[in-house]
N, CA, C and O atoms as a GROMACS GRO file, in nm:
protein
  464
    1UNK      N    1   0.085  -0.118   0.000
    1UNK     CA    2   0.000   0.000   0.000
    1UNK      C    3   0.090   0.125   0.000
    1UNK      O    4   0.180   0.147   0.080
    2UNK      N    5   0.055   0.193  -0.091
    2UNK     CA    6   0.110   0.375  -0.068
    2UNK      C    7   0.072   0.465   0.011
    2UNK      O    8  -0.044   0.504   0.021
    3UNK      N    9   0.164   0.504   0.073
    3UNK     CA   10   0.178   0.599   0.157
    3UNK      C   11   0.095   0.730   0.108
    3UNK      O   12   0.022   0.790   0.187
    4UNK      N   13   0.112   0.772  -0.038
    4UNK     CA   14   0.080   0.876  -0.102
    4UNK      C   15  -0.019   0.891  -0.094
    4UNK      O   16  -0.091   0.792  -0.104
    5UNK      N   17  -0.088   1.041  -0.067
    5UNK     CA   18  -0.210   1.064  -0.067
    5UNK      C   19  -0.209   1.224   0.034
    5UNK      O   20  -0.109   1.296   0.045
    6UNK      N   21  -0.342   1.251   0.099
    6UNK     CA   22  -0.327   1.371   0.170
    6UNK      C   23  -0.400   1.299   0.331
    6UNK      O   24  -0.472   1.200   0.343
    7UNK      N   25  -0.364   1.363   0.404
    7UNK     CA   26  -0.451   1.315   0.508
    7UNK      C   27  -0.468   1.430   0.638
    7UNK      O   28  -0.381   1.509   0.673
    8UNK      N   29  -0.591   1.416   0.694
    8UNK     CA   30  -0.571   1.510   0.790
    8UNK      C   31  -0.609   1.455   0.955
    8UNK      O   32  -0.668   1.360   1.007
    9UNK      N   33  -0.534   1.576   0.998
    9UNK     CA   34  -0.499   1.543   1.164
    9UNK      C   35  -0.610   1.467   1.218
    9UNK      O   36  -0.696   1.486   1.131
   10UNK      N   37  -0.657   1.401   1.297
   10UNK     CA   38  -0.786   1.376   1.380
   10UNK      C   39  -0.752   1.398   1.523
   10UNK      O   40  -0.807   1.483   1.592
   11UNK      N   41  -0.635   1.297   1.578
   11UNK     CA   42  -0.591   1.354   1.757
   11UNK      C   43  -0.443   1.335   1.690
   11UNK      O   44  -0.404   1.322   1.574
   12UNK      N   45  -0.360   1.339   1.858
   12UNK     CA   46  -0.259   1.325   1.892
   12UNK      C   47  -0.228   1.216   1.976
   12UNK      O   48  -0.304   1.198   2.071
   13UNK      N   49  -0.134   1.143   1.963
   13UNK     CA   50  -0.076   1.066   2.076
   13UNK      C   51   0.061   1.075   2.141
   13UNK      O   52   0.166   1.022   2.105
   14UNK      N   53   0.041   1.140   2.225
   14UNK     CA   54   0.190   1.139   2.339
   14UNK      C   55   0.207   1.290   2.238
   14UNK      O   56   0.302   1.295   2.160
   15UNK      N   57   0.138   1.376   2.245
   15UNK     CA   58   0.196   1.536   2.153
   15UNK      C   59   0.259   1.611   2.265
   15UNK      O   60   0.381   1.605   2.257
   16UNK      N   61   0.218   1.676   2.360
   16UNK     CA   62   0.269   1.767   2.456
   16UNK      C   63   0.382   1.654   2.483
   16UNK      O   64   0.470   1.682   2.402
   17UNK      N   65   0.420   1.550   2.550
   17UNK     CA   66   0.551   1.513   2.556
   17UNK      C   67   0.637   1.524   2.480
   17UNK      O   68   0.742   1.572   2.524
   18UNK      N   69   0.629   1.486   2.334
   18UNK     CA   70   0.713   1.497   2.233
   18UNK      C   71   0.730   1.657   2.210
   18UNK      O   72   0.832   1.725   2.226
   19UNK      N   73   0.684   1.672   2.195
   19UNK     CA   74   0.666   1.871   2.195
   19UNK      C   75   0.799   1.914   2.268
   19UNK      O   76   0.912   1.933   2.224
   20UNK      N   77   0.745   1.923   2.400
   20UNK     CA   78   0.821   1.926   2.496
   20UNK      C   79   0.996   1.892   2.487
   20UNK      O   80   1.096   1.952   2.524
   21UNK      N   81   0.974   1.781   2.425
   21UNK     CA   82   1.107   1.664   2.430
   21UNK      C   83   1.174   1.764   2.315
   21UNK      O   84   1.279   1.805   2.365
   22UNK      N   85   1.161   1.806   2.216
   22UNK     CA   86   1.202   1.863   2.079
   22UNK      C   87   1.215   2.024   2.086
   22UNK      O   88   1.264   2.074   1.985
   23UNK      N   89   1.168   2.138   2.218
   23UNK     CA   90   1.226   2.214   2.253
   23UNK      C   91   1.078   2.310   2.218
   23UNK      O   92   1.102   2.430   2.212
   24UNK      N   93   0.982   2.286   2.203
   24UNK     CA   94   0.864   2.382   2.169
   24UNK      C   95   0.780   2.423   2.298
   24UNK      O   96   0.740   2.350   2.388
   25UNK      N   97   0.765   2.558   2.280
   25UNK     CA   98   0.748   2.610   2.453
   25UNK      C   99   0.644   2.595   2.517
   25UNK      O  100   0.566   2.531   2.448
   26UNK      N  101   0.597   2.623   2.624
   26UNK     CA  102   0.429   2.506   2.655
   26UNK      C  103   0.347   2.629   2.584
   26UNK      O  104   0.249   2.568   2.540
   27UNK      N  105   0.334   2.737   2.555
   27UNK     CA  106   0.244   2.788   2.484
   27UNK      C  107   0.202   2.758   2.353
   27UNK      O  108   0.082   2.748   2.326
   28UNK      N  109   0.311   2.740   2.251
   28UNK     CA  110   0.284   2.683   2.144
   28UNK      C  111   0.202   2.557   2.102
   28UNK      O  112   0.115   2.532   2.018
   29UNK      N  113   0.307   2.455   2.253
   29UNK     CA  114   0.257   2.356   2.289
   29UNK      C  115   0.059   2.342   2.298
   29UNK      O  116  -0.011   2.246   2.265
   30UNK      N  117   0.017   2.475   2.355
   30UNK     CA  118  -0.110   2.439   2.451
   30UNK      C  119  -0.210   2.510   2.294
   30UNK      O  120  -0.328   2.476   2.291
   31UNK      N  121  -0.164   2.590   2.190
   31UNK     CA  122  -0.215   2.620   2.054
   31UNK      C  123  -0.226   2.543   2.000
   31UNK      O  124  -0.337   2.522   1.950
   32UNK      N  125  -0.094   2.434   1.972
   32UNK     CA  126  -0.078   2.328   1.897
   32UNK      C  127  -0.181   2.212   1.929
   32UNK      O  128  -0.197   2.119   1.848
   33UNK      N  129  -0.230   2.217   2.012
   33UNK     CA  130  -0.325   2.110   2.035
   33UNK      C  131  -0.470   2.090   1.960
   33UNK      O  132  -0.533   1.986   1.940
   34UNK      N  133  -0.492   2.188   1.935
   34UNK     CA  134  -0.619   2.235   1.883
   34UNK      C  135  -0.592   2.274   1.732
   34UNK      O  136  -0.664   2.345   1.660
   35UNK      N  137  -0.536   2.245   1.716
   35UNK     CA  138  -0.493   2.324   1.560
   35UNK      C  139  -0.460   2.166   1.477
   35UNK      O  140  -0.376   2.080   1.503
   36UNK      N  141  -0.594   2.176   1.343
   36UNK     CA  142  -0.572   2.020   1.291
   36UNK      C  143  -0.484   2.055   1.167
   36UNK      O  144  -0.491   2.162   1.107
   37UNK      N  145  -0.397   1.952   1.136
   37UNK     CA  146  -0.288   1.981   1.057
   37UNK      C  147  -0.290   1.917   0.927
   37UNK      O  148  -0.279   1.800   0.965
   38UNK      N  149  -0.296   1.911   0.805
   38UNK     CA  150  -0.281   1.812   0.692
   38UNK      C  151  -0.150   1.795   0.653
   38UNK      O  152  -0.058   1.868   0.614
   39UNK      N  153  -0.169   1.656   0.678
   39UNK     CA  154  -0.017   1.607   0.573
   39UNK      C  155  -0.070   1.569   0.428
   39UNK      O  156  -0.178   1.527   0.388
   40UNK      N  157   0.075   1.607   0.354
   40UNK     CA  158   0.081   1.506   0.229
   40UNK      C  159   0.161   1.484   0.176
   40UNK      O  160   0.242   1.559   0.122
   41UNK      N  161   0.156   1.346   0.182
   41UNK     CA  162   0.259   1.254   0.120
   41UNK      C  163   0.295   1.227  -0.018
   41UNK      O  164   0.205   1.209  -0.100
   42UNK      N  165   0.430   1.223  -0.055
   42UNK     CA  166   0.450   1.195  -0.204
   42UNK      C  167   0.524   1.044  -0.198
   42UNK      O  168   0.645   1.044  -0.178
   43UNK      N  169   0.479   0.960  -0.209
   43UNK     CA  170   0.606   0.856  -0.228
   43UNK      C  171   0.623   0.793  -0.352
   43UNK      O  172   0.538   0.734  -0.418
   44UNK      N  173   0.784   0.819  -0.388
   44UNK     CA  174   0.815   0.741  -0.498
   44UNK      C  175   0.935   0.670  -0.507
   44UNK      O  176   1.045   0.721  -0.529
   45UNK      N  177   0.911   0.543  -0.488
   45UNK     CA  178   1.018   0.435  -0.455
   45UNK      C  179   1.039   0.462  -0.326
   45UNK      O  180   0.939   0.488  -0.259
   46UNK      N  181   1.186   0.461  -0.256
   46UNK     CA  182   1.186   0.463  -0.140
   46UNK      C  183   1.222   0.598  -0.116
   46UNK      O  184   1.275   0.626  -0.008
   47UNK      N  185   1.202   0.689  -0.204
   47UNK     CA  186   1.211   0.853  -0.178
   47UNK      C  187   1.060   0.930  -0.134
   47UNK      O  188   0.969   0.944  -0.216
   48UNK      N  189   1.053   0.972  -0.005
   48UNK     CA  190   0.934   1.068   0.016
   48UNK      C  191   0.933   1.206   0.022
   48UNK      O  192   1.032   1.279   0.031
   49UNK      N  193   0.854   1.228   0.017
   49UNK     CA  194   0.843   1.425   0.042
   49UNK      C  195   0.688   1.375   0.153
   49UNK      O  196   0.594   1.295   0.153
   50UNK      N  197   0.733   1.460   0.217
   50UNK     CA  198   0.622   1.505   0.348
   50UNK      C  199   0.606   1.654   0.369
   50UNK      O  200   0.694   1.730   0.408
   51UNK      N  201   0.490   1.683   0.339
   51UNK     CA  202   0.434   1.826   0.355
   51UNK      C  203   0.290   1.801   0.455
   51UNK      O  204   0.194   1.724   0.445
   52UNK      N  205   0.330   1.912   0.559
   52UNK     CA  206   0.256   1.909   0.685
   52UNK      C  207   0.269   2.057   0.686
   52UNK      O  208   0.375   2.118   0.680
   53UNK      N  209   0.095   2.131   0.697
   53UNK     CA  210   0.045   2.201   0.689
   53UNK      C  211  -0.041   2.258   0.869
   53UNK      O  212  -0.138   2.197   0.914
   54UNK      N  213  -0.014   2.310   0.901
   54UNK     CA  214  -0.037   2.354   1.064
   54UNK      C  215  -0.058   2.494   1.060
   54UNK      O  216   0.029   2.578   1.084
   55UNK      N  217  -0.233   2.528   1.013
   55UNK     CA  218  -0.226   2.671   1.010
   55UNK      C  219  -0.196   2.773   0.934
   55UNK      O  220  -0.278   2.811   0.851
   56UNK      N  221  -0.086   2.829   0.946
   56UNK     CA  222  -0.024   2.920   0.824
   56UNK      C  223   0.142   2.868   0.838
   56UNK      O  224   0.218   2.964   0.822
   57UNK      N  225   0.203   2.752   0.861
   57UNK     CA  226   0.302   2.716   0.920
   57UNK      C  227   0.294   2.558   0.840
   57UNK      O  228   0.227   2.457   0.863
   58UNK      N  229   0.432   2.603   0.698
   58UNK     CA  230   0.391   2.508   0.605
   58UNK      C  231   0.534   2.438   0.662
   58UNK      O  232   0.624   2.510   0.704
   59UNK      N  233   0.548   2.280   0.659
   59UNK     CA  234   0.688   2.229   0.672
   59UNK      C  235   0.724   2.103   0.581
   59UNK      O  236   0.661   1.998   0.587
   60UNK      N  237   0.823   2.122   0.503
   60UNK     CA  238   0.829   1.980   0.412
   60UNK      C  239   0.957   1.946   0.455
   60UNK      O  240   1.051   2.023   0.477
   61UNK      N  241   0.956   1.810   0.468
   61UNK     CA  242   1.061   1.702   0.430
   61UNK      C  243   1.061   1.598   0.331
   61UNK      O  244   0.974   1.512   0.325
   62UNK      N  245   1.147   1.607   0.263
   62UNK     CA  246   1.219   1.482   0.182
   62UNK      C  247   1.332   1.392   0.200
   62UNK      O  248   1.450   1.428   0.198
   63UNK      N  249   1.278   1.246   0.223
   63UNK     CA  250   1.401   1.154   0.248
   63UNK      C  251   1.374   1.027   0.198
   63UNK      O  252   1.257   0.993   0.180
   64UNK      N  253   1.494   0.934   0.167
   64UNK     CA  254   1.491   0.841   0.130
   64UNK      C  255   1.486   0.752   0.213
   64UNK      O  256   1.498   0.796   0.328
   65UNK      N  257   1.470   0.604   0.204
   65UNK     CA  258   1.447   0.531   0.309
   65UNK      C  259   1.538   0.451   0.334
   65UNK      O  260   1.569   0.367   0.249
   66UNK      N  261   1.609   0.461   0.468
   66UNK     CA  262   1.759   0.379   0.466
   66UNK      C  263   1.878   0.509   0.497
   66UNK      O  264   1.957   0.497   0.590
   67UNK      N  265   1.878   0.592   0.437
   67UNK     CA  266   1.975   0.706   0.452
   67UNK      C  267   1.957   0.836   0.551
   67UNK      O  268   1.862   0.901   0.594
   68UNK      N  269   2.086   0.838   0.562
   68UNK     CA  270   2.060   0.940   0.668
   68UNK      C  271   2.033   1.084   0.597
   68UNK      O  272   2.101   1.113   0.499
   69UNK      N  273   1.951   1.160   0.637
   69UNK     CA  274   1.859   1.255   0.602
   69UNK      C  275   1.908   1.395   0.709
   69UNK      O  276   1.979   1.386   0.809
   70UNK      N  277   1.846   1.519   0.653
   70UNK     CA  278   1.807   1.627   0.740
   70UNK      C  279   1.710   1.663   0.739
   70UNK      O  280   1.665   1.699   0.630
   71UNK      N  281   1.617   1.674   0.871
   71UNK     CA  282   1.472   1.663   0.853
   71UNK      C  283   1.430   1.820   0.944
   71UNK      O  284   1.510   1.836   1.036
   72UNK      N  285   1.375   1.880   0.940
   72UNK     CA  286   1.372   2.018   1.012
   72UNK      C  287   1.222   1.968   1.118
   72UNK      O  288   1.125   1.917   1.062
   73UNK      N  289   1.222   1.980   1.208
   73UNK     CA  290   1.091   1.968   1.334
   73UNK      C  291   1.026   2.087   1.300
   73UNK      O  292   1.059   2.184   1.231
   74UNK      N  293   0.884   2.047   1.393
   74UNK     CA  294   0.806   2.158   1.380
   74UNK      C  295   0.820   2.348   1.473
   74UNK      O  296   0.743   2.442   1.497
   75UNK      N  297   0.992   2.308   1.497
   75UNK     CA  298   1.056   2.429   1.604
   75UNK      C  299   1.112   2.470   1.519
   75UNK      O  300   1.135   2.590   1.532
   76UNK      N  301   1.162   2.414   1.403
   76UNK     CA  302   1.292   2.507   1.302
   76UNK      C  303   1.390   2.417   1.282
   76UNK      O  304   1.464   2.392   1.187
   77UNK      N  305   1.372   2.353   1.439
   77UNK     CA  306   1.517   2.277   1.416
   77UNK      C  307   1.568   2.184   1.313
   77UNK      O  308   1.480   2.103   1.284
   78UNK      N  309   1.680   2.166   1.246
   78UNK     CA  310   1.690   2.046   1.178
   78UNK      C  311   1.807   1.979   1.257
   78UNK      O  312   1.902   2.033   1.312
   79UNK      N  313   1.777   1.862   1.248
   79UNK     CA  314   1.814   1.721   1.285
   79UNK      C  315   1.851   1.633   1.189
   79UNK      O  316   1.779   1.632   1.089
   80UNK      N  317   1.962   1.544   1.192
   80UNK     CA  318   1.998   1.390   1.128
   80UNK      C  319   1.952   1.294   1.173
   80UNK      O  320   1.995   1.264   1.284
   81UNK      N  321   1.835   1.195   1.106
   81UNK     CA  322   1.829   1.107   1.101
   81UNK      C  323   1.802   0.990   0.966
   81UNK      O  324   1.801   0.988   0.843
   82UNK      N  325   1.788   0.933   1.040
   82UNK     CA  326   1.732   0.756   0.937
   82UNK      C  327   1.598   0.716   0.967
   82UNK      O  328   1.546   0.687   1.074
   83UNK      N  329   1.524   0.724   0.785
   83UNK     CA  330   1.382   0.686   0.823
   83UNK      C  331   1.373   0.555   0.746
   83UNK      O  332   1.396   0.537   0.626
   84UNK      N  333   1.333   0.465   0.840
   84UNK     CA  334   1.309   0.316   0.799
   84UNK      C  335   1.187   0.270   0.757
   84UNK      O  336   1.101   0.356   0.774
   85UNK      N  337   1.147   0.171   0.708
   85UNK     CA  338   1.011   0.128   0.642
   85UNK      C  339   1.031  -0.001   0.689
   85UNK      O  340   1.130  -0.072   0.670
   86UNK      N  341   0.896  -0.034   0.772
   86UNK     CA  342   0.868  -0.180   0.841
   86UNK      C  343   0.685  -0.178   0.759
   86UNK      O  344   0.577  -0.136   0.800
   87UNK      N  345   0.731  -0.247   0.626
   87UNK     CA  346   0.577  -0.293   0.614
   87UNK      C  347   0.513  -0.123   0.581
   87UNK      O  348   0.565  -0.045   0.501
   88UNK      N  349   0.412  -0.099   0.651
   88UNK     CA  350   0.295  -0.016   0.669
   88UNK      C  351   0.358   0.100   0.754
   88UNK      O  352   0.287   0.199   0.769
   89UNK      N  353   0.519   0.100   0.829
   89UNK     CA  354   0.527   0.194   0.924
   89UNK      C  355   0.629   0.258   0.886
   89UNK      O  356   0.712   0.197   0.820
   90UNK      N  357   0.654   0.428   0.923
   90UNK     CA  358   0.761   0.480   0.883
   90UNK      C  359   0.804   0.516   1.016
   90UNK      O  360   0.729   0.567   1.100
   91UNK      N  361   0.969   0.479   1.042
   91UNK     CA  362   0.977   0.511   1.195
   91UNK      C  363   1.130   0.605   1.170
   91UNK      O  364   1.221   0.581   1.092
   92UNK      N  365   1.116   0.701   1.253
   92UNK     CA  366   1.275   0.736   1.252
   92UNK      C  367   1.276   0.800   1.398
   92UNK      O  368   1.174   0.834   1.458
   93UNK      N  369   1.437   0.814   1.455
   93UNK     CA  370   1.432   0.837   1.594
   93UNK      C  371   1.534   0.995   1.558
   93UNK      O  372   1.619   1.023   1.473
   94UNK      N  373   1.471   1.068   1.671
   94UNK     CA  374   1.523   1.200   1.628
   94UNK      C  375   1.567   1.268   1.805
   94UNK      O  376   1.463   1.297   1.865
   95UNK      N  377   1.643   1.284   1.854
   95UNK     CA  378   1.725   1.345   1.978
   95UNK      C  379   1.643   1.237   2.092
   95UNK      O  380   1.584   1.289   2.187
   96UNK      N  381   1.643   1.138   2.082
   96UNK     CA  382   1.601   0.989   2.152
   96UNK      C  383   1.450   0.969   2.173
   96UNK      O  384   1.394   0.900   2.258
   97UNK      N  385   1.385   1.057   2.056
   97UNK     CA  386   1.227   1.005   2.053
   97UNK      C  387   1.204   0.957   1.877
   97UNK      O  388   1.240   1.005   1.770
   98UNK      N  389   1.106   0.814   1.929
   98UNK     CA  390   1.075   0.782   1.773
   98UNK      C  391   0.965   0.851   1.775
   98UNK      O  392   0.895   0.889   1.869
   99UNK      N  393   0.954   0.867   1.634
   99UNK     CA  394   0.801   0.878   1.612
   99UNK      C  395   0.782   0.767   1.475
   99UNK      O  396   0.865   0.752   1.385
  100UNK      N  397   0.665   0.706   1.487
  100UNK     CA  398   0.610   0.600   1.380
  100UNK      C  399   0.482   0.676   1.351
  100UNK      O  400   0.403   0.716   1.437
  101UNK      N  401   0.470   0.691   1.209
  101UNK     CA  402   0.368   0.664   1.144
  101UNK      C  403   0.332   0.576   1.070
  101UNK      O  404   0.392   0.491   1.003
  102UNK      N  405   0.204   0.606   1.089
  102UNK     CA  406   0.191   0.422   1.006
  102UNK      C  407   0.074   0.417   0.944
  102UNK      O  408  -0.006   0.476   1.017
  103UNK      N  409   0.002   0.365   0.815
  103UNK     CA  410  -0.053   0.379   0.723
  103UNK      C  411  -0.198   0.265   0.715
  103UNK      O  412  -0.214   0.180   0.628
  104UNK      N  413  -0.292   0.294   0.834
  104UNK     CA  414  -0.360   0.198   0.818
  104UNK      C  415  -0.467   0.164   0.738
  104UNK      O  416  -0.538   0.066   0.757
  105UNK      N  417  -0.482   0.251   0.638
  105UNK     CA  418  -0.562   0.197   0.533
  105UNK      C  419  -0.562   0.361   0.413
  105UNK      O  420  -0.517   0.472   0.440
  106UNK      N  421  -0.612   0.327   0.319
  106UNK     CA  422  -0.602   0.423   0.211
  106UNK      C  423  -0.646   0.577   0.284
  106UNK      O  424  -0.627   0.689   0.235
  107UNK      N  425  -0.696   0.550   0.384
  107UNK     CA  426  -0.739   0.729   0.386
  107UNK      C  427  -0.691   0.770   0.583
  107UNK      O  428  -0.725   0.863   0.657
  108UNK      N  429  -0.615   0.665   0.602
  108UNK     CA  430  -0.544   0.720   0.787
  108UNK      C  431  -0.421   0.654   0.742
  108UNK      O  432  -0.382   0.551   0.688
  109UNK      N  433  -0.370   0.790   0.801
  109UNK     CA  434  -0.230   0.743   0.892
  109UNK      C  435  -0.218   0.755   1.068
  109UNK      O  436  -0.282   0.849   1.117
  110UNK      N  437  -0.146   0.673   1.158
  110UNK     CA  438  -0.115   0.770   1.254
  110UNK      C  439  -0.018   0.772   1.301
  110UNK      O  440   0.051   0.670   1.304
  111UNK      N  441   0.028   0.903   1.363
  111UNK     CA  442   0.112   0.863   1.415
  111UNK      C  443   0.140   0.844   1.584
  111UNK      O  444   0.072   0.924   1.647
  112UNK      N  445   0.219   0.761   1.664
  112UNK     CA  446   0.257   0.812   1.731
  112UNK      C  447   0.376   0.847   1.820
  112UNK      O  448   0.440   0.743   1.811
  113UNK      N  449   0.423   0.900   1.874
  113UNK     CA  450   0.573   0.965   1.938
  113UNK      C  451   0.596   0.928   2.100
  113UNK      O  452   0.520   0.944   2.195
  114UNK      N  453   0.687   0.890   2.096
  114UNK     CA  454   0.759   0.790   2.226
  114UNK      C  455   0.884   0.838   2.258
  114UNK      O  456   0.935   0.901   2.166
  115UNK      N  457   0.953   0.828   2.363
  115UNK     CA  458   1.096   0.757   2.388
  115UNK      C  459   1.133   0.708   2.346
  115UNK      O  460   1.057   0.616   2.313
  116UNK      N  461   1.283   0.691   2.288
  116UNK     CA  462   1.320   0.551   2.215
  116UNK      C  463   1.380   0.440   2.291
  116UNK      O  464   1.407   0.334   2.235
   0.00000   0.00000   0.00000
């Protein structure tokens, strides 16, 4: 199944922690909650583009799968990592939190963000 497509926010899981964990201040934090976001995905082969839309606060990444990447968070920051493909899930770990998304049928993804 492809990843590709558009999809939009419904909840969060583990958001104010990860937030938190990645340097975003509890105010943004306590906006960000309420504010539904669309992604959309391009995938072709094991190259993606991810565009995530939050408001007036547009952010894309592009990476391949397997290689190490620079991926910018939703603070500015950019970060190195590796985004892997298990099946249905895209996981990469970024300053010791994963986040997985994962593709459970043609019209959801979700994700969610942990500790690693």
């Amino acid at each position: 199944m492809s990843f590709s497509g558009k999809y939009q926010l419904e909840s969060h899981e583990n958001f104010e922690p990860f937030m938190k964990a990645i340097g975003l201040p509890d105010d943004l934090i306590q906006k960000g909650k309420d504010i539904k976001s669309i992604s959309e995905i391009e995938e072709n082969g094991n190259t993606f583009k991810v565009t995530i839309t939050t408001g007036t606060k547009v952010l894309t990444n592009t990476f391949t799968i397997g290689q190490e990447t620079e991926l910018e968070t939703m603070t500015g920051e950019k970060m190195k990592g590796v985004v892997q493909r298990e099946g249905n899930k895209l996981k990469v770990c970024l300053k010791g939190i994963e986040s997985v998304t994962e593709l459970v049928d043609a019209n959801t993804i979700v994700n969610v963000s942990g500790m690693a």
